[in-house]
C-alpha positions in Angstrom: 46.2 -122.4 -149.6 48.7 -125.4 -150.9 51.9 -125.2 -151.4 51.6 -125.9 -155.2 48.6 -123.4 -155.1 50.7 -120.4 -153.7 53.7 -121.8 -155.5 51.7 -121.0 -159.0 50.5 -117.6 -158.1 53.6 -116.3 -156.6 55.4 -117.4 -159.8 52.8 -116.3 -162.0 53.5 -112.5 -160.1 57.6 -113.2 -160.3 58.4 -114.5 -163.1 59.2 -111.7 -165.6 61.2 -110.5 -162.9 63.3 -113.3 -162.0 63.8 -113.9 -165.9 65.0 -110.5 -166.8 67.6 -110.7 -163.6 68.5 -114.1 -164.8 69.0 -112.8 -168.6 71.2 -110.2 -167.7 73.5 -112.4 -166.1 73.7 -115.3 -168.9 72.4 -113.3 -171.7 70.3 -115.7 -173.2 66.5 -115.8 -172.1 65.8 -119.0 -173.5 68.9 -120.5 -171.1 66.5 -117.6 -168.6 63.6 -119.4 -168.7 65.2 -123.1 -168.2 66.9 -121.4 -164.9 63.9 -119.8 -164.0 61.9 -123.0 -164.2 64.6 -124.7 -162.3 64.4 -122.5 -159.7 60.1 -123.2 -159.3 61.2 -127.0 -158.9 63.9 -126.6 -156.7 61.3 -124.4 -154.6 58.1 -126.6 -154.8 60.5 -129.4 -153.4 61.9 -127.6 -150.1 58.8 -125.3 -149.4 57.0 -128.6 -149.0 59.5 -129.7 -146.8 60.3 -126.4 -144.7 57.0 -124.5 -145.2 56.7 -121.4 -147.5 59.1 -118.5 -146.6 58.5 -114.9 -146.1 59.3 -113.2 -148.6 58.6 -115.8 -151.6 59.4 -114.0 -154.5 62.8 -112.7 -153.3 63.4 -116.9 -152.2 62.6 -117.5 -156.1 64.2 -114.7 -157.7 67.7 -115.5 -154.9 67.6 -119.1 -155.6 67.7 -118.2 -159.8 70.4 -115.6 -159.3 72.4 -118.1 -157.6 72.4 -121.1 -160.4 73.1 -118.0 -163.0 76.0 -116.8 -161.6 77.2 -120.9 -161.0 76.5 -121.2 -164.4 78.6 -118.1 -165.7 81.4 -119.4 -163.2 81.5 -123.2 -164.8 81.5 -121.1 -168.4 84.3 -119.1 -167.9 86.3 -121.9 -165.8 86.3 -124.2 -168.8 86.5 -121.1 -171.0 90.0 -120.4 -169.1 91.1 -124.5 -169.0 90.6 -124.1 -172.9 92.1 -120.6 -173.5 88.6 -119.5 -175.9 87.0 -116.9 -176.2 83.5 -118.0 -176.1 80.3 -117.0 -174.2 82.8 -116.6 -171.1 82.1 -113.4 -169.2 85.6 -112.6 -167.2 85.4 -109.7 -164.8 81.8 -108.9 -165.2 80.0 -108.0 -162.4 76.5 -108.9 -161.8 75.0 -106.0 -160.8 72.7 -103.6 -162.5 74.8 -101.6 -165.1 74.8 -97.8 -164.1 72.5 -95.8 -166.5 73.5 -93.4 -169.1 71.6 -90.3 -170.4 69.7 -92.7 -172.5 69.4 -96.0 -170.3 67.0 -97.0 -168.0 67.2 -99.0 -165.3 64.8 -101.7 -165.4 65.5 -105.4 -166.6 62.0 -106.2 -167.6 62.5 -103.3 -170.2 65.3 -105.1 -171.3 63.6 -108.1 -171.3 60.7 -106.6 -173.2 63.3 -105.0 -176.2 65.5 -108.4 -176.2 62.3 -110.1 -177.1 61.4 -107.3 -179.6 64.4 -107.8 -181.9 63.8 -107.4 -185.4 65.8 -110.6 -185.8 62.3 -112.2 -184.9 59.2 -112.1 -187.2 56.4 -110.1 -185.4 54.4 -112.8 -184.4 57.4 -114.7 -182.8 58.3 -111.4 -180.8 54.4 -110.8 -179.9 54.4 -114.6 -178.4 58.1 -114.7 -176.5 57.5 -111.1 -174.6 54.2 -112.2 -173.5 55.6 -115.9 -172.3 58.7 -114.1 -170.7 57.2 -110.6 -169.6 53.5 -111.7 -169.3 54.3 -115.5 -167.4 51.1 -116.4 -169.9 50.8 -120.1 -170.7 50.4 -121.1 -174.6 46.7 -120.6 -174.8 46.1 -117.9 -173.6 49.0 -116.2 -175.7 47.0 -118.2 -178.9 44.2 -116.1 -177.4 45.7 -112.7 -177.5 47.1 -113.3 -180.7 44.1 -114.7 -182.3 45.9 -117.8 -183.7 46.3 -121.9 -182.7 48.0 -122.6 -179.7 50.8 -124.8 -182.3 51.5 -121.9 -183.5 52.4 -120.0 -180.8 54.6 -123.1 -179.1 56.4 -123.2 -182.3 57.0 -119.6 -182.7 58.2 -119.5 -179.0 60.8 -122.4 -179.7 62.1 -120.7 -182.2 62.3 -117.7 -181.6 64.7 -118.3 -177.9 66.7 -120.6 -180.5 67.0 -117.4 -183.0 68.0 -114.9 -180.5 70.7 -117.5 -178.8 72.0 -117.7 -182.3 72.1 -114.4 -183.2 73.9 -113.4 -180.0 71.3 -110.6 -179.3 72.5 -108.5 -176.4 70.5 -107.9 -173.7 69.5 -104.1 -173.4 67.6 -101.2 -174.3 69.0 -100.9 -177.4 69.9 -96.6 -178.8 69.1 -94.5 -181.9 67.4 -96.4 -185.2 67.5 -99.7 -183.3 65.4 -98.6 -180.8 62.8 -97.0 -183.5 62.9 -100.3 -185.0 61.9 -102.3 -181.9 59.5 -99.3 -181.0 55.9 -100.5 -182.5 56.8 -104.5 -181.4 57.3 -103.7 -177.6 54.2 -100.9 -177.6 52.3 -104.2 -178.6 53.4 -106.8 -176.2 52.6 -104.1 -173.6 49.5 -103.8 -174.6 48.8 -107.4 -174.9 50.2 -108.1 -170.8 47.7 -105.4 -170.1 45.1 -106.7 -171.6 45.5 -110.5 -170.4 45.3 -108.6 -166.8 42.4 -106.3 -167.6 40.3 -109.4 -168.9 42.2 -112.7 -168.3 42.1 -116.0 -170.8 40.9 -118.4 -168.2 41.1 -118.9 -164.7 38.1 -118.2 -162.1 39.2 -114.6 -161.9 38.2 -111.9 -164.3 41.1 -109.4 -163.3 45.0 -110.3 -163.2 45.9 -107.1 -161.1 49.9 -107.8 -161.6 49.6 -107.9 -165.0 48.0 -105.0 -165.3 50.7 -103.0 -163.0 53.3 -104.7 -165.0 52.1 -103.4 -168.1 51.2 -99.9 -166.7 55.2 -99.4 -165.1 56.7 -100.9 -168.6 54.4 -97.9 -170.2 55.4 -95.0 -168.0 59.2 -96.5 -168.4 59.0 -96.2 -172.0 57.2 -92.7 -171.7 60.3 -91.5 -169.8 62.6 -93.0 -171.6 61.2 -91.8 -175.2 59.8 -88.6 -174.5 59.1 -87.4 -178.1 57.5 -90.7 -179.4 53.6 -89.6 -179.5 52.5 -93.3 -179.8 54.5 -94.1 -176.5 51.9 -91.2 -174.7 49.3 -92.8 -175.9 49.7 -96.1 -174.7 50.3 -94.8 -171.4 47.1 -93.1 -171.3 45.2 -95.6 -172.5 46.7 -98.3 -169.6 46.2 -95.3 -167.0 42.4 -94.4 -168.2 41.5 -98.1 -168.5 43.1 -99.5 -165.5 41.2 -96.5 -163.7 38.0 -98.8 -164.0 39.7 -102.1 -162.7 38.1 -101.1 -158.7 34.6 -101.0 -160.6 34.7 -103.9 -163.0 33.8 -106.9 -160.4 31.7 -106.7 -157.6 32.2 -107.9 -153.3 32.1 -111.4 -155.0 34.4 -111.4 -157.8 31.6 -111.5 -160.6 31.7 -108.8 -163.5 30.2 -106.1 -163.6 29.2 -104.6 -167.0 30.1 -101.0 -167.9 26.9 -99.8 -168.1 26.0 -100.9 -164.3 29.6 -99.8 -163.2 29.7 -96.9 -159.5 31.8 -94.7 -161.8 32.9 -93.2 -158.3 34.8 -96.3 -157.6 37.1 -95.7 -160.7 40.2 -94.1 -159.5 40.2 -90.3 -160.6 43.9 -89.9 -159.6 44.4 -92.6 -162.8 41.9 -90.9 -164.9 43.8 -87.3 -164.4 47.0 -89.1 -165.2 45.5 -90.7 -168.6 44.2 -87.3 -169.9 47.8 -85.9 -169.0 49.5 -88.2 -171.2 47.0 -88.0 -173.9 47.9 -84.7 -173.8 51.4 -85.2 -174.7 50.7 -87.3 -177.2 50.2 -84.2 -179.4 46.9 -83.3 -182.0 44.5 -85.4 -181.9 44.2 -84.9 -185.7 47.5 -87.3 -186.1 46.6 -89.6 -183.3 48.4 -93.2 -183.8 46.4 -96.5 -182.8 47.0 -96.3 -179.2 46.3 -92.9 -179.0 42.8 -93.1 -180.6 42.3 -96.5 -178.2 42.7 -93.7 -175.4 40.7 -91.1 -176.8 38.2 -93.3 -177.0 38.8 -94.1 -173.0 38.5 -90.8 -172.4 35.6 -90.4 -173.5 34.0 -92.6 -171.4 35.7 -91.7 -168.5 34.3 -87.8 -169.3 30.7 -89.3 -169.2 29.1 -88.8 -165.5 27.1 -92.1 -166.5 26.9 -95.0 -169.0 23.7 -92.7 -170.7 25.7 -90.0 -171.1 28.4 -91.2 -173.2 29.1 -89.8 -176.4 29.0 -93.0 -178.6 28.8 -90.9 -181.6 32.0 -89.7 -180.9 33.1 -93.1 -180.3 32.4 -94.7 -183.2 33.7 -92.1 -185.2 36.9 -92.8 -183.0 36.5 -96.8 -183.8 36.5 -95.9 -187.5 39.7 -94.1 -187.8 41.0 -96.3 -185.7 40.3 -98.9 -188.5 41.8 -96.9 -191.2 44.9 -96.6 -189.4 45.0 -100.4 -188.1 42.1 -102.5 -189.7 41.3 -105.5 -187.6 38.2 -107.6 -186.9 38.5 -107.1 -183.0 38.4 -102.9 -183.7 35.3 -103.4 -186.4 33.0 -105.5 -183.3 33.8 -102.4 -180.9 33.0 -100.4 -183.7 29.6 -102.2 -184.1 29.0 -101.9 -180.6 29.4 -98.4 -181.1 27.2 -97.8 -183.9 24.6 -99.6 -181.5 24.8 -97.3 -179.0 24.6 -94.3 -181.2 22.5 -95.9 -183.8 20.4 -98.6 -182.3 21.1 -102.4 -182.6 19.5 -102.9 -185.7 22.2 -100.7 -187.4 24.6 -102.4 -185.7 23.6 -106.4 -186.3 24.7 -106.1 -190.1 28.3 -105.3 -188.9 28.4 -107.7 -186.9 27.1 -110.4 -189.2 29.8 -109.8 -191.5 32.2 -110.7 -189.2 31.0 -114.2 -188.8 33.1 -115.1 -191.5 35.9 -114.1 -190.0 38.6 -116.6 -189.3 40.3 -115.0 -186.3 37.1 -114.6 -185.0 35.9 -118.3 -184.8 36.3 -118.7 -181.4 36.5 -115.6 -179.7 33.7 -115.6 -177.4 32.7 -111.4 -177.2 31.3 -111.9 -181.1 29.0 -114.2 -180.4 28.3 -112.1 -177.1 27.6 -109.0 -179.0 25.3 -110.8 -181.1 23.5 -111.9 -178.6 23.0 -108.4 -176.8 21.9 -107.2 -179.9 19.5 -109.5 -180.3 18.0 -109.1 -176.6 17.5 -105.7 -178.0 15.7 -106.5 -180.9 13.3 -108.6 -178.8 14.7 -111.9 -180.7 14.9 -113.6 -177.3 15.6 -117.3 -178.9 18.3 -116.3 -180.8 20.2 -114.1 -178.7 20.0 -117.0 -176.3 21.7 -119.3 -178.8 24.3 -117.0 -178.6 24.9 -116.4 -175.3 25.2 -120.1 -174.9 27.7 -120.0 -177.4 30.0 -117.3 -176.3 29.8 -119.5 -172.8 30.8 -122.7 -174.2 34.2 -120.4 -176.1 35.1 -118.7 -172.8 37.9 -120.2 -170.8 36.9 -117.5 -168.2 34.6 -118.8 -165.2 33.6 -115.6 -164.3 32.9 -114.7 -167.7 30.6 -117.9 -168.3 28.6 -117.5 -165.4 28.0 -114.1 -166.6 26.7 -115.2 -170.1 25.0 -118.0 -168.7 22.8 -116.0 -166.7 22.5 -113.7 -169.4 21.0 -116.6 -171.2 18.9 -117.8 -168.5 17.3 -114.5 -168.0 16.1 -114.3 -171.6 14.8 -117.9 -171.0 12.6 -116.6 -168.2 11.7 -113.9 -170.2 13.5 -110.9 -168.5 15.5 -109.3 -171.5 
């Protein structure tokens, strides 16, 4: 492996970390990020030179702590020469604060709710967490979100420009102001998850750091908010769906489809863990989103096999799910659902009408579903129009050599 090669993954790994230490010495994360970045150049330059160290990530995450504190000390030096009271920060020390009955000690939570502020539309705090928290590149943040990858560049810019003006502090804020951050951090942990569970691009299907991020941000927040139901059920969902990750690829890093999945490869000590915290996240009857997301999980994790799945169940699930939060992405797995339960000519309708969708236009699973359907109605040209399609919109390699051969078996006649 390269230099640059290991340089990118390492940092890819890193990098929320060594921002959210950064942050809480300068308290800016867009003045974060710039150090952080400095940092990967400063490294790329002497690992060439002296070879890559042990212990990477601490090398990274040292040689940012370093230009923070050198930047705090220039600050308050001309802070002192002028006698202001600006951004200096005299006396403070630069380690961890000690944590109070409602603290937590973790700065990638603080991270995560400094991006969350409801100074910051919801779209501009969906896009920074997962650039800072999630190390994702523009589109594959465009991707989570649904929109074009100018929006989510401007949205960033602005956003690290709003909280620097605002003078946002950087912690896990108490009370009402933590309430109001609540649903806006529940989402952007979510979204890392999912970017790790089924990443944007790349030649890997899985981003297995993501995924752990996510899954220690959710049992952080479960801790730290013990009566929010919704905050349970995220957790459960990330434990009951990361309990599949061992399953989802085979020895050669292909995907494998749920339906051909060795359910005894998915980790049971995850599973038990995902039905505890659905547990806690009280009557099913007032489930939130996440909630029903994970009682949906469950329910597939219940099944000894892909046949025995109760899909009736499940799309019964998907539907309240989109009376609670209606969304394009939740009607698709609900038509997947109803084809399962149902048959695919049930299902085909549901997904026709989503053609028309513009946050659909180039997200590669609706095209994908169509095609399956279609397999399944013997209409072997058509669904292999769509599995072409779906290949050409993925940015995963994995992915589109799964749909191509999808297509080429319907060529040969093998539906």
């Amino acid at each position: 492996m390269t230099v640059e090669s290991t340089l990118e993954t390492v940092f890819r790994m890193e990098s929320a970390r060594i921002i959210a230490t950064v942050a809480r010495i300068v308290r800016d994360v867009g003045i974060a990020e710039e150090i952080a970045q400095d940092a990967l150049v400063a490294a790329l330059e002497q690992w060439r030179r002296d070879g890559v160290p042990d212990r990477p990530g601490a090398w990274l995450t040292a040689t940012a702590k370093h230009r923070a504190v050198d930047l705090v000390r220039r600050r308050e030096t001309y802070a002192r020469k002028l006698a202001e009271v600006g951004r200096s920060l005299p006396g403070e020390s630069y380690d961890p604060e000690p944590s109070g009955p409602g603290d937590i000690d973790d700065d990638v939570l603080r991270l995560v709710f400094t991006a969350c502020h409801p100074v910051l539309s919801a779209g501009a705090r969906a896009a920074l967490t997962l650039r800072l928290v999630g190390g994702l590149r523009t589109d594959e943040i465009a991707r989570a979100l649904l929109v074009p990858e100018a929006t989510v560049a401007a949205r960033i810019t602005r956003a690290k420009r709003t909280l620097a003006k605002a003078g946002v502090a950087f912690e896990v804020p108490y009370g009402e102001d933590r309430a109001a951050r609540l649903g806006s951090v529940l989402e952007v942990v979510y979204l890392v998850f999912n970017e790790g569970y089924a990443a944007t691009a790349g030649d890997d299907l899985l981003r297995p750091g993501l995924c752990e991020d996510a899954l220690r941000l959710a049992r952080g927040l479960a801790a730290l908010m013990p009566g929010e139901s919704e905050v349970h059920g995220l957790a459960a969902l990330l434990e009951l769906q990361a309990s599949r990750a061992p399953a989802r690829t085979g020895p050669d890093g292909r995907p494998v489809l749920l339906a051909e999945q060795d359910r005894r490869r998915w980790n049971r000590l995850l599973v038990r863990r995902g039905y505890a915290a659905l547990a806690r996240a009280g009557d099913g009857r007032a489930y939130g989103p996440y909630a029903l997301q994970a009682a949906i999980a469950a329910c597939h994790a219940r099944a000894a096999s892909y046949e025995e799945t109760d899909w009736t169940t499940i799309a019964g699930l998907y539907g309240r799910l989109g009376e609670l939060a209606p969304s394009p992405v939740v009607e698709l797995n609900r038509a997947v659902a109803v084809s399962m339960a149902e048959g695919p000519a049930a299902a085909l309708p549901l997904v026709d009408a989503l053609a028309a969708e513009p946050a659909l236009a180039r997200y590669h699973l609706l095209p994908s579903v169509r095609g399956d359907l279609l397999a399944r109605l013997g209409r072997a040209a058509e669904a292999r129009a769509e599995f072409a399609r779906a290949a050409e919109l993925t940015r995963n390699e994995r992915e589109r050599t799964l749909l191509r051969g999808r297509e080429r078996e319907l060529g040969d006649g093998n539906a």
